[in-house]
N, CA, C and O atoms as CSV, one atom per row, in Angstrom:
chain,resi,resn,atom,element,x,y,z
A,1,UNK,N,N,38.666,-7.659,2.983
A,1,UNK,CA,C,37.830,-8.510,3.780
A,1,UNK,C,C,38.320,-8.535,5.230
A,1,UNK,O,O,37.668,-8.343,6.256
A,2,UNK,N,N,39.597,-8.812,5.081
A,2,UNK,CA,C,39.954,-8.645,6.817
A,2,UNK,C,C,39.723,-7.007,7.363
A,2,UNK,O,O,39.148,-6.805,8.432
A,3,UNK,N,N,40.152,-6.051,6.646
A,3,UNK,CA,C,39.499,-5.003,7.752
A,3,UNK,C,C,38.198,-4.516,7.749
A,3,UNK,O,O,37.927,-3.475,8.346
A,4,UNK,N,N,37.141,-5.328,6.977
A,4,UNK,CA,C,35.701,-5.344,7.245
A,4,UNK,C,C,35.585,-6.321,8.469
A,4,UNK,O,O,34.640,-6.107,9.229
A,5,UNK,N,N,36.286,-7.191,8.708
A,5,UNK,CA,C,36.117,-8.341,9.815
A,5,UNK,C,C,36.943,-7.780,10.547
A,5,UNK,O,O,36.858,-8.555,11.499
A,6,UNK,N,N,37.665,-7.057,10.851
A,6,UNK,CA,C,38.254,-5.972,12.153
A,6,UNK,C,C,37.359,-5.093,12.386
A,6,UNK,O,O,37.294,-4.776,13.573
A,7,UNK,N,N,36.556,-4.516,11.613
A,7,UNK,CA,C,36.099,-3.392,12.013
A,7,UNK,C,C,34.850,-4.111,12.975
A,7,UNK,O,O,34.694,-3.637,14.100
A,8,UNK,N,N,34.082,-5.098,12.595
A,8,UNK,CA,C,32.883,-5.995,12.985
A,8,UNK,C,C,33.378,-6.352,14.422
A,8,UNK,O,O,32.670,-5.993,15.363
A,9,UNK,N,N,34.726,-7.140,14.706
A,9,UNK,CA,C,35.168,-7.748,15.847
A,9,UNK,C,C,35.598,-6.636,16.775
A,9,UNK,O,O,35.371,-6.766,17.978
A,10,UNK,N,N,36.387,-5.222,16.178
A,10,UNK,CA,C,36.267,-4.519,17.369
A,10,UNK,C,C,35.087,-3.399,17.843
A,10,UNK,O,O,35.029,-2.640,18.810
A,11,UNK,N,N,34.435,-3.581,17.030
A,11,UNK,CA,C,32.192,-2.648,17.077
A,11,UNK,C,C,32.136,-3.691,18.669
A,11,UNK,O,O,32.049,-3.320,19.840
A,12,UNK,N,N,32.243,-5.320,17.971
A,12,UNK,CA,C,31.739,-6.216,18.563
A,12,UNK,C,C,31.761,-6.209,20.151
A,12,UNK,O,O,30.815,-6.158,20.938
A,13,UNK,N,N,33.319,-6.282,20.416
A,13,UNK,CA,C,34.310,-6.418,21.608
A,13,UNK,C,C,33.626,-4.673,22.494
A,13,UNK,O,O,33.136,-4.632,23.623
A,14,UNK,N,N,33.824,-3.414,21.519
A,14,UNK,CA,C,33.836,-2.405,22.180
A,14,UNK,C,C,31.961,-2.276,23.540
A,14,UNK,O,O,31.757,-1.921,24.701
A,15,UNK,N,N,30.936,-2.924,22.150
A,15,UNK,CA,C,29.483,-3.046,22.042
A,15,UNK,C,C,29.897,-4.035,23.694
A,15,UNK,O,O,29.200,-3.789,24.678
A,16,UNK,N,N,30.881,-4.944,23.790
A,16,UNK,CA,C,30.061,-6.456,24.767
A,16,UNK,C,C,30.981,-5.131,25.865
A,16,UNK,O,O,30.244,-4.591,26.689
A,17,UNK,N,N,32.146,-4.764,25.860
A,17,UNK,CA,C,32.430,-4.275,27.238
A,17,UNK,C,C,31.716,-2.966,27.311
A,17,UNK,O,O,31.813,-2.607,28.485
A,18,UNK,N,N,31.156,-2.225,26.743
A,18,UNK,CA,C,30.346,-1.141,27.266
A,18,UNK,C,C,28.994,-1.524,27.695
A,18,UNK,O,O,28.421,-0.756,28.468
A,19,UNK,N,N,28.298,-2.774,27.246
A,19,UNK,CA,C,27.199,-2.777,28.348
A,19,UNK,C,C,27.710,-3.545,29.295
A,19,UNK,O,O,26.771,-4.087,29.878
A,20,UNK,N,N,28.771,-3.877,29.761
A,20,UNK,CA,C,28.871,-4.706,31.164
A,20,UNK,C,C,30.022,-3.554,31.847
A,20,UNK,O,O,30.657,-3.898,32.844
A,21,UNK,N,N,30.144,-2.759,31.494
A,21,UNK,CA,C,30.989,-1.346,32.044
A,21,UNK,C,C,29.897,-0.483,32.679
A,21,UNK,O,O,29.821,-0.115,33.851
A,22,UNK,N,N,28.894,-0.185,31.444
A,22,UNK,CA,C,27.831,0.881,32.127
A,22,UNK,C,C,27.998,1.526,30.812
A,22,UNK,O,O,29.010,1.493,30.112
A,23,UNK,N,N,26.634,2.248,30.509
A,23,UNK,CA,C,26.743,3.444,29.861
A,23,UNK,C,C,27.979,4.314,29.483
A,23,UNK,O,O,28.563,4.530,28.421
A,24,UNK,N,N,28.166,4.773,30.910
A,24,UNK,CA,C,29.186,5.600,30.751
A,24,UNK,C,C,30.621,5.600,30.028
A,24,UNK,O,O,31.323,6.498,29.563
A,25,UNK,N,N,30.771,4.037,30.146
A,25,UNK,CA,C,32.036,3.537,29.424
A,25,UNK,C,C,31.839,3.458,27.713
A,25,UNK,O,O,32.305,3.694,26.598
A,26,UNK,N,N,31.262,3.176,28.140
A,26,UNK,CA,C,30.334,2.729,26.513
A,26,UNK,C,C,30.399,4.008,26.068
A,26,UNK,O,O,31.330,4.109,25.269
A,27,UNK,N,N,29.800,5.066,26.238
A,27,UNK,CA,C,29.909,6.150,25.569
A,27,UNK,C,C,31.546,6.559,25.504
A,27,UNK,O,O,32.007,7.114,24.506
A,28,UNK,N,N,32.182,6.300,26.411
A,28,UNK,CA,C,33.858,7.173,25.844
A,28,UNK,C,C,34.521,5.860,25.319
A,28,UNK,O,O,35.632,6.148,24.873
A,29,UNK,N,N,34.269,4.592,25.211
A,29,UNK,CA,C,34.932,3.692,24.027
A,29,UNK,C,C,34.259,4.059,22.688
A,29,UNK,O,O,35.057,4.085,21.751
A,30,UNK,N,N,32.782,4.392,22.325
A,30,UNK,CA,C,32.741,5.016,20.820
A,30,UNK,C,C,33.361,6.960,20.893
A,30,UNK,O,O,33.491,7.500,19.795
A,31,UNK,N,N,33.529,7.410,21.563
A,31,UNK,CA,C,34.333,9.003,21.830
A,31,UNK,C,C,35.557,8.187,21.328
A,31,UNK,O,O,35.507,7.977,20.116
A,32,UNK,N,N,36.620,7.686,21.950
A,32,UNK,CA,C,37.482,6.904,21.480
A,32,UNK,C,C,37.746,6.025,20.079
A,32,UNK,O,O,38.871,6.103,19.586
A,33,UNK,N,N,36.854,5.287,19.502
A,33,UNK,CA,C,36.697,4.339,18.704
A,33,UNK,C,C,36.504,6.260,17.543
A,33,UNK,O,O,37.504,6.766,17.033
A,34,UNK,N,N,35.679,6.638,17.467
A,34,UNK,CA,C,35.184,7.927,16.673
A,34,UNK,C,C,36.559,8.547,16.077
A,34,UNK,O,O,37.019,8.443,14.939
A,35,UNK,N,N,37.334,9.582,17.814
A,35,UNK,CA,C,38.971,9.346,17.706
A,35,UNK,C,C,39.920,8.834,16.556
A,35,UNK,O,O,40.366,9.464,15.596
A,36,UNK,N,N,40.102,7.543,16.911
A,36,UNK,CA,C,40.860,6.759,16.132
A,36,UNK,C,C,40.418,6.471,14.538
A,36,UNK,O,O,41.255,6.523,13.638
A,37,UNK,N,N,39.169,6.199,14.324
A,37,UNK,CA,C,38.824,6.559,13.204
A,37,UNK,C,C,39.433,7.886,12.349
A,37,UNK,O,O,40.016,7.739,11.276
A,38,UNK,N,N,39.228,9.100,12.932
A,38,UNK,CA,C,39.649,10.224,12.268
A,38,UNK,C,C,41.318,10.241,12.108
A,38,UNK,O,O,41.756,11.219,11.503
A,39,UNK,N,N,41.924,9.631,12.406
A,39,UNK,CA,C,43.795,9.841,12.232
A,39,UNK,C,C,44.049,9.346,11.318
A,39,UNK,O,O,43.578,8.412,10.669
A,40,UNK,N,N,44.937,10.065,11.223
A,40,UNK,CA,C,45.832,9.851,9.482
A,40,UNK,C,C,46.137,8.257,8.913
A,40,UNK,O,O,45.696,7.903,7.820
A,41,UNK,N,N,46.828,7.473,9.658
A,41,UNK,CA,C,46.749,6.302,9.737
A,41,UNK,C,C,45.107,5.847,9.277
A,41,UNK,O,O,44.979,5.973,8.059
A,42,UNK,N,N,44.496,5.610,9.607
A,42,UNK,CA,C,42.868,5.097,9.733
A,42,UNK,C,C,42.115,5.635,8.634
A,42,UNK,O,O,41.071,5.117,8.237
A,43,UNK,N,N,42.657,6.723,8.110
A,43,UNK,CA,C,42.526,7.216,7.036
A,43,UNK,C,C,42.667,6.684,5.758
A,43,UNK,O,O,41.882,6.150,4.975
A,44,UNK,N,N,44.343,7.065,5.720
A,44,UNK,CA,C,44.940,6.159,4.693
A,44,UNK,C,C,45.036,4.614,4.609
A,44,UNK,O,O,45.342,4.135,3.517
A,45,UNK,N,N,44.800,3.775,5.675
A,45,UNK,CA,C,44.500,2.590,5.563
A,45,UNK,C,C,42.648,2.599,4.772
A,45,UNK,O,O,42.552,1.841,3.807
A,46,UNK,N,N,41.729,3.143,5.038
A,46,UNK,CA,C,40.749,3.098,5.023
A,46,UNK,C,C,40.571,3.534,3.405
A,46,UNK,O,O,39.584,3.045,2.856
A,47,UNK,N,N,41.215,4.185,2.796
A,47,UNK,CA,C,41.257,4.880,1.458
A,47,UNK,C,C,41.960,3.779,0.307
A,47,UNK,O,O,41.582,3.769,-0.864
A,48,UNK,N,N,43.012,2.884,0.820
A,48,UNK,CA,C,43.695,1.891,0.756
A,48,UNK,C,C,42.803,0.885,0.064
A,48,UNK,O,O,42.737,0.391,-1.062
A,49,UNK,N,N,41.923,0.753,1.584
A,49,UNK,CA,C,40.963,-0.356,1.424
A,49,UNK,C,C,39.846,-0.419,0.415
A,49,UNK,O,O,39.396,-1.456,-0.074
A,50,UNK,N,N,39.436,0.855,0.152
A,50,UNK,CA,C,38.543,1.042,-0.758
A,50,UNK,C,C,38.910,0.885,-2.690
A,50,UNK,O,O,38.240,0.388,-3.595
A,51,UNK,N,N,40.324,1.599,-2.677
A,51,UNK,CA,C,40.800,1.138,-3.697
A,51,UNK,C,C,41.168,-0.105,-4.226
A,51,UNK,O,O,41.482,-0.305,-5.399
A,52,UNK,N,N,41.101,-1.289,-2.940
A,52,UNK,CA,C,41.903,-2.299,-3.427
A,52,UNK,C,C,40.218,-3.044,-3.924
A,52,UNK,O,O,40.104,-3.447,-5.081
A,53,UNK,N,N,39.129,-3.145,-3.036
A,53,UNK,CA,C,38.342,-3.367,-3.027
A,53,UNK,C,C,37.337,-2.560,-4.916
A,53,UNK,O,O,36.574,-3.091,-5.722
A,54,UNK,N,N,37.854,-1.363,-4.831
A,54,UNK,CA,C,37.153,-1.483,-5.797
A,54,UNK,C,C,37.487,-1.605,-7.429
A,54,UNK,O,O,36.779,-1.507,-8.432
A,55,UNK,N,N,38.725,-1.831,-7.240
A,55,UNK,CA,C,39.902,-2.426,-8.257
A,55,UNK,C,C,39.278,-4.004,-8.195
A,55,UNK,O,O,39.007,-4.424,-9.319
A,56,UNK,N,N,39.036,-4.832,-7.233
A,56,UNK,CA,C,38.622,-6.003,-7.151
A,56,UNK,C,C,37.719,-6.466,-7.830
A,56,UNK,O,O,37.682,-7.411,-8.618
A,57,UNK,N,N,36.806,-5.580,-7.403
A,57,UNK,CA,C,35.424,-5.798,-8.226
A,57,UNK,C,C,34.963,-5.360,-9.737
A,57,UNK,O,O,33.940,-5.622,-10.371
A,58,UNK,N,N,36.070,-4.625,-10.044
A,58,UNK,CA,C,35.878,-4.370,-11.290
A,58,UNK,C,C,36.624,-5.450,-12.287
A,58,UNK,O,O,36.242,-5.636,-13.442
A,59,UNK,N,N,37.496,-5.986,-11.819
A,59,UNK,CA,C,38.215,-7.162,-12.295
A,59,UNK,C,C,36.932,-8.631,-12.377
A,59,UNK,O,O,36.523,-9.402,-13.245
A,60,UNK,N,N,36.678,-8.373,-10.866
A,60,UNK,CA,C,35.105,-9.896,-10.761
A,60,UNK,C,C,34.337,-9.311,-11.949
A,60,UNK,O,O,34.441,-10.072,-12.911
A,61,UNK,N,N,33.630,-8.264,-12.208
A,61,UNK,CA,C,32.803,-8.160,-13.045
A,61,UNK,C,C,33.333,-8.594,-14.416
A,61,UNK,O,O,32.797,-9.593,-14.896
A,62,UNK,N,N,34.467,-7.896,-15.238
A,62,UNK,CA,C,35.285,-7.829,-16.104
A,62,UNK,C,C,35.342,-9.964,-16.219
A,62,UNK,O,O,35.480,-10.632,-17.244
A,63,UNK,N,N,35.219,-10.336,-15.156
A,63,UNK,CA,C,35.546,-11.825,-16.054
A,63,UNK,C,C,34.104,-12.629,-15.695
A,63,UNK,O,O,33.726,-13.776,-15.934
A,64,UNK,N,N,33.506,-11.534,-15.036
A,64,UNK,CA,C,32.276,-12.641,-15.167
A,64,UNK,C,C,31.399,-12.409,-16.496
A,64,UNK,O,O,30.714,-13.358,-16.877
A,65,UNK,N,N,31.376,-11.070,-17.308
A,65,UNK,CA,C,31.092,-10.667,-18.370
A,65,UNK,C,C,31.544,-11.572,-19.109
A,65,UNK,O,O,30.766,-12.310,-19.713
A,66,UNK,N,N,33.467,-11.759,-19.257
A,66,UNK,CA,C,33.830,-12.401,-20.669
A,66,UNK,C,C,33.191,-13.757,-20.034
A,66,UNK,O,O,32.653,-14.451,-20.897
A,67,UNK,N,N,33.138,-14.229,-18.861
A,67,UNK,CA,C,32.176,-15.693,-18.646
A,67,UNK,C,C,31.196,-15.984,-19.305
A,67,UNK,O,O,31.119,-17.048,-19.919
A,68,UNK,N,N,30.052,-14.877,-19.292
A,68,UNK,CA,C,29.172,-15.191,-19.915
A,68,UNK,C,C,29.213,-15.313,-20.906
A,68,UNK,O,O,28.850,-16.354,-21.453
A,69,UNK,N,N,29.683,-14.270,-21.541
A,69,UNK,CA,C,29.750,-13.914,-23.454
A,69,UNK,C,C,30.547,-15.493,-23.621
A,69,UNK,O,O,29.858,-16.406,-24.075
A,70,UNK,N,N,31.726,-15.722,-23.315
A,70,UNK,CA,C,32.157,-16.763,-23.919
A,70,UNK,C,C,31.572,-18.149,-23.997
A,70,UNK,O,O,31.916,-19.106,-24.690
A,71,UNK,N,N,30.388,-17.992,-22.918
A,71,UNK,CA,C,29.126,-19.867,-22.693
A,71,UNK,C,C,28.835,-18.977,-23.504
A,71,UNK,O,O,30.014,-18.683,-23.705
A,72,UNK,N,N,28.171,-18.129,-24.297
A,72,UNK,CA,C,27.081,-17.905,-24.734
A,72,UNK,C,C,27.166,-18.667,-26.553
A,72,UNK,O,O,26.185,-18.605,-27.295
């Protein structure tokens, strides 16, 4: 959840100073932002994230199932 809410706050931040920069800026903060995305770091954090996330949800499902079955 927090690096879905990092990724939102720095779109956000990059989005408010490239239209009050100009175009031009704006285009080499996503050239940049694009960049940093692709490195190893950003990677493996990002691969990280997906596993923890979808380890998560298989656990939420897993007890909302025995939830039900067990009201039932």
């Amino acid at each position: 959840m927090r690096f879905r809410f990092g990724m939102i706050l720095g779109f956000s931040v990059g989005y408010i100073l490239g239209t009050r920069a100009g175009r031009e800026r704006y285009e080499q903060i996503v050239r940049a932002f694009k960049k940093l995305r692709r490195t190893e770091p950003v990677q493996r954090a990002a691969e990280i994230s997906k596993e923890f996330l979808g380890n998560g949800m298989t656990t939420a499902s897993e007890r909302i199932r025995s939830a039900v079955q067990g009201s039932s």
